[in-house]
ZAMARGU-4260 file (C-alpha; in steps of 0.2 Angstrom, whole numbers, plus 5000, padded with zeros to 4 digits):
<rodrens>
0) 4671/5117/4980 | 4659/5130/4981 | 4647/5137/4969 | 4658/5151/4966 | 4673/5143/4963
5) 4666/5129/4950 | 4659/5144/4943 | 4678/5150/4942 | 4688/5138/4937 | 4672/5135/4923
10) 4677/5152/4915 | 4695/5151/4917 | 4694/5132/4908 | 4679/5140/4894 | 4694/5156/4894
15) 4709/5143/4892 | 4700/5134/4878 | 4697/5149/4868 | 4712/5155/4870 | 4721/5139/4862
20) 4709/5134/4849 | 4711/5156/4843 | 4730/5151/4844 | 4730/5136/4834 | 4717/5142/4821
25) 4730/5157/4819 | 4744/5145/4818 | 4736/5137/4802 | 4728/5152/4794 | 4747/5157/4794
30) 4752/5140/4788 | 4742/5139/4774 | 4748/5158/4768 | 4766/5153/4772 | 4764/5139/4758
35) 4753/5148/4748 | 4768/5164/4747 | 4784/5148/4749 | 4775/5138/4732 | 4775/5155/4722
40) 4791/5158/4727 | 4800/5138/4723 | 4789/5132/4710 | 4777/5146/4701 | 4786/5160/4697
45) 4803/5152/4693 | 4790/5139/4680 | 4782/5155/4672 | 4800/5161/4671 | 4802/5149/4656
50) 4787/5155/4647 | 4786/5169/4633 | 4778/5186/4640 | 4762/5183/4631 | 4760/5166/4642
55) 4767/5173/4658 | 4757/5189/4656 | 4740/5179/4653 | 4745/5168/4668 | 4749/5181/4679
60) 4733/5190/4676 | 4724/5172/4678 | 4731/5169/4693 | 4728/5185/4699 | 4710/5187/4696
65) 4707/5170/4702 | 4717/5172/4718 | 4703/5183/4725 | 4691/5170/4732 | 4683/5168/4750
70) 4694/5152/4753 | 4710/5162/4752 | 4704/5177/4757 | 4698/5170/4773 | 4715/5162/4776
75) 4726/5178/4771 | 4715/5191/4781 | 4710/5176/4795 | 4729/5175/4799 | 4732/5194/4802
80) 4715/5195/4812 | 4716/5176/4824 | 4734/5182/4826 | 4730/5199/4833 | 4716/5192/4841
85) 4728/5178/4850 | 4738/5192/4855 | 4725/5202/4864 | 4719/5185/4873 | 4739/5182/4879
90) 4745/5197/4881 | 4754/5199/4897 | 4760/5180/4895 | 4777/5173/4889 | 4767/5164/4875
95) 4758/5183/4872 | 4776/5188/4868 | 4777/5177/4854 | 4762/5180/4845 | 4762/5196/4847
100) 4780/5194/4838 | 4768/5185/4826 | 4757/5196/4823 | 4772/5211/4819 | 4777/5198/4806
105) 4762/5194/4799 | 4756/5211/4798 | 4772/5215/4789 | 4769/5203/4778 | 4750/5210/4773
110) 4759/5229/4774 | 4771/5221/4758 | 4755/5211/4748 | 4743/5229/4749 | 4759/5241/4747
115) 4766/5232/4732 | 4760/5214/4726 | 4744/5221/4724 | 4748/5238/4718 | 4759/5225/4702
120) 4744/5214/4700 | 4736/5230/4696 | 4746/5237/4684 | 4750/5219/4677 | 4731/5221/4672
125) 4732/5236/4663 | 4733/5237/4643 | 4751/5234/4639 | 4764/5224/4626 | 4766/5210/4635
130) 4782/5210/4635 | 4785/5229/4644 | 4773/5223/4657 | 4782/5207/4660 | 4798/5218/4662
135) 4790/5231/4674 | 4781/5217/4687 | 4793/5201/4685 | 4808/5206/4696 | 4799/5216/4710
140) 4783/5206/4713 | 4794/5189/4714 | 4807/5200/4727 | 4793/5204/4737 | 4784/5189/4737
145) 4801/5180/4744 | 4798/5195/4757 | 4782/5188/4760 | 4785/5171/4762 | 4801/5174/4774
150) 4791/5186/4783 | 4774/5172/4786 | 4786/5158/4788 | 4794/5167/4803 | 4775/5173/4809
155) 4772/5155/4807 | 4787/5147/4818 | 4784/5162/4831 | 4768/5156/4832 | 4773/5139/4834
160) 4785/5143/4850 | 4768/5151/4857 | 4760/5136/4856 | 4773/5125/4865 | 4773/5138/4879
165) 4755/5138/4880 | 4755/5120/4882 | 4765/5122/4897 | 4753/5132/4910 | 4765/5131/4926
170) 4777/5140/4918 | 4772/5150/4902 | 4754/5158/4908 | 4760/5168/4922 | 4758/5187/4920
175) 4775/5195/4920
</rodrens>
């Protein structure tokens, strides 16, 4: 080989190794805010269910206020931003397709958290009786966090398929 082309195919492998390790790191960032919206939905919010307001209330705003930490942020907000990113990187490839699809999900699913979850957890703070703000945020906050973990479970297994394509150069990485 000559200088020029180690100096090629060094660039394409240091390219190839980025792309991956942005594909995976997007694949868990959206793995771990799947399960973080899929526990809510199974075994949170159907526990706080049988609680009195005062208890779910003072939860809620607990959870809430805790919830809003640099570990979870950088998982909620790293999955929108390694998934777009992952995109970019594969666009023009089968596996592109995918997390592109991904990222649509995904950013469906932070569309859903800052137009409403947020917008609840907001009001659930708010002076109130207890049990008029139960009333108000129970029912829509738990509907859309089902919407949530639907909608990063799908960005996750679309995710998935792009990493079993990627995995297959010869067939998956061609531009078409």
């Amino acid at each position: 080989m000559t200088n020029t082309a180690n100096t090629t195919h060094t660039t394409h492998t240091r390219k190839a190794r980025t792309e991956a390790a942005v594909l995976i790191a997007a694949t868990i960032a959206t793995g771990l805010s799947a399960g973080v919206f899929y526990i809510f939905a199974c075994a949170v919010m159907p526990a706080l269910a049988r609680s009195d307001d005062r208890t779910y209330v003072e939860v809620m705003r607990n959870i809430n206020t805790v919830i809003q930490n640099p570990v979870f942020l950088l998982g909620f907000m790293g999955a929108l931003v390694l998934t777009g990113l992952s995109a970019w990187q594969l666009r023009g490839t089968p596996c592109g397709r995918w997390a592109g699809a991904a990222l649509l999900a995904y950013a469906l699913v932070f569309l859903v958290t800052t137009a409403f979850n947020i917008p609840l957890n907001n009001a659930l703070a708010a002076k109130g009786t207890s049990s008029a703000l139960r009333e108000h945020f129970e029912g829509p906050w738990v509907a859309w966090n089902i919407v949530r973990a639907l909608g990063s479970t799908l960005a996750l297994g679309l995710l998935g398929r792009a990493l079993l394509l990627y995995d297959r150069p010869d067939r998956a990485r061609r531009s078409i």
